[in-house]
N, C-alpha and C positions, 0 to 999 in steps of 0.2 A: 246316660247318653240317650239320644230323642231314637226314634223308629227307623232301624235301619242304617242308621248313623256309622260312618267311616268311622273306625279307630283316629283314624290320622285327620281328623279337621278341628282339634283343638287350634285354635287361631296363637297366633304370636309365637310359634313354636321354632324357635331357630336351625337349620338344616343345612348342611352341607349344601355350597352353591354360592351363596354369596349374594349382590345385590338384586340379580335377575331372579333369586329364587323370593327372596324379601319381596320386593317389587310384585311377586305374581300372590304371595301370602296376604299381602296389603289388601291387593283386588278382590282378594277370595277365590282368585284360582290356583289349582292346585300342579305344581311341577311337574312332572311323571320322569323318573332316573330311569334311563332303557337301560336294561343290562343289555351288554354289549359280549357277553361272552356267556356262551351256557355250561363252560366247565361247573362240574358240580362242587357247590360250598363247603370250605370244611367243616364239621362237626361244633355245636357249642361245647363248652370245656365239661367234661365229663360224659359225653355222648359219643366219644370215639368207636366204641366197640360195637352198639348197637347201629349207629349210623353206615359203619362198613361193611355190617355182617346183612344189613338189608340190602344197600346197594349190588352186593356181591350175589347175592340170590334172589336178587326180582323182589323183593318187599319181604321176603319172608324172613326172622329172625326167631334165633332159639331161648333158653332160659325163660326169665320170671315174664317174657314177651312172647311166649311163643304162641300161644291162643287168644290174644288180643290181633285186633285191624290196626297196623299202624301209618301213618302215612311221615313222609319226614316236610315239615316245611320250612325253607329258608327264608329269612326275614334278613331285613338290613338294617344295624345297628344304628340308631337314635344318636349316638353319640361317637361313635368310630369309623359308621358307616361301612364296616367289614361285613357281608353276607355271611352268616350261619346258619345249619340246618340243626333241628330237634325233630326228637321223633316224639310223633303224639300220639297216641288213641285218637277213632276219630268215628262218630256216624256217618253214614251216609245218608244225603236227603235229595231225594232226585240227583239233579243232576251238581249239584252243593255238597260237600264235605263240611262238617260242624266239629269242632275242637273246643277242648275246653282251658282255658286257663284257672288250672286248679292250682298246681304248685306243689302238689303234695300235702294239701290243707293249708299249705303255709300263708301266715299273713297277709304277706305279699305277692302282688301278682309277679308270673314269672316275667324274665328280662326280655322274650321274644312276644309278649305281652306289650311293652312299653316301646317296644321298636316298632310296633305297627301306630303309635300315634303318629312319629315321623314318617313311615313309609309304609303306606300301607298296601302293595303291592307286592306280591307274595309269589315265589315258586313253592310248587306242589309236585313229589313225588308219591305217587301213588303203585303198588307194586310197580312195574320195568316201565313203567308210564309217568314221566314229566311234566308239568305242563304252567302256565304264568296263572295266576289269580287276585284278586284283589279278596281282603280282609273286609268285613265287616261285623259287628256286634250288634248279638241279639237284642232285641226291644224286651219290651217285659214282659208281652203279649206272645211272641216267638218263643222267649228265652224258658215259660212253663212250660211249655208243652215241647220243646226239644231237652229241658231237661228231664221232663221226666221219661223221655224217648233213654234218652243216653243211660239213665242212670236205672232201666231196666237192663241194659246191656251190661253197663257197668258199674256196679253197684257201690265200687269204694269211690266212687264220685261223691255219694250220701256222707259216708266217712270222710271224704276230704271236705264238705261243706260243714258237717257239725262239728270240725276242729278249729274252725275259721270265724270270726265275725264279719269278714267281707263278701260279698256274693260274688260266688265265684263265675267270671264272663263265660258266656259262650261264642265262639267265634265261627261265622260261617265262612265258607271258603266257597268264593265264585267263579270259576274259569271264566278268563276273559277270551273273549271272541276272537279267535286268529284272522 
């Protein structure tokens, strides 16, 4: 992806919406889906525990999380369009949040990865702090010198990149301006 580049501007990407949203895809401009309700999203499958155990005490969660910064971000499904939250690990860089899509070294990128092509507009909980974001991916130029930022902090980033032959993304998180 070029410099700074939107997850979500691969072009001809079909979306929830219908001809007004094709029509604006054609143009090259991009829809914006307001969320219209700020109840918080439910957990992606597997993330129940973590995801309630932060919300319930301001960001902080116990077990194999409990010394890690996590933030939770909800993404909108690519393909169901259902809002889900994941909790990630995350740097901070000013006033920017940077997350990684590692996967756990896994081959493939995670699902909340492939839902910011389609939407890449992003809730961000940060400890008792909410707030909307847009998604973006590191350039290559960024993406060294934030990885090697992150992967002093957190070092099985290394270990999840030498299990993988895909480079694993870095995602920056930008509050958008209320």
């Amino acid at each position: 992806m070029g410099a700074g580049s939107k997850v979500g501007e691969a072009g001809g990407v079909r979306r929830p919406g219908g001809a007004a949203t094709d029509a604006a895809a054609a143009s090259g401009a991009r829809s914006i889906n307001a969320v219209t309700s700020y109840e918080a999203a439910p957990p992606s499958r597997g993330q129940e525990r973590v995801v309630t155990e932060f919300r319930a005490e301001g960001g902080k969660v116990g077990g194999y999380h409990a010394t890690m910064q996590l933030l939770l971000l909800t993404t909108t499904g690519a393909r169901s369009g259902q809002r889900r939250a994941v909790p990630l690990t995350y740097l901070p860089d000013g006033d920017r949040y940077v997350v990684t899509a590692g996967n756990a070294g896994s081959d493939r990128h995670p699902a909340w990865y492939h839902n910011l092509g389609a939407y890449p507009d992003v809730t961000v909980e940060v400890g008792s702090e909410t707030f909307e974001a847009v998604a973006l991916t590191a350039d290559e130029t960024e993406h060294q010198a934030l990885y090697e930022r992150f992967a002093a902090v957190y070092p099985q980033l290394t270990d999840y990149q030498g299990q993988t032959t895909r480079q694993i993304p870095l995602v920056i998180l930008t509050r958008r301006c209320q």
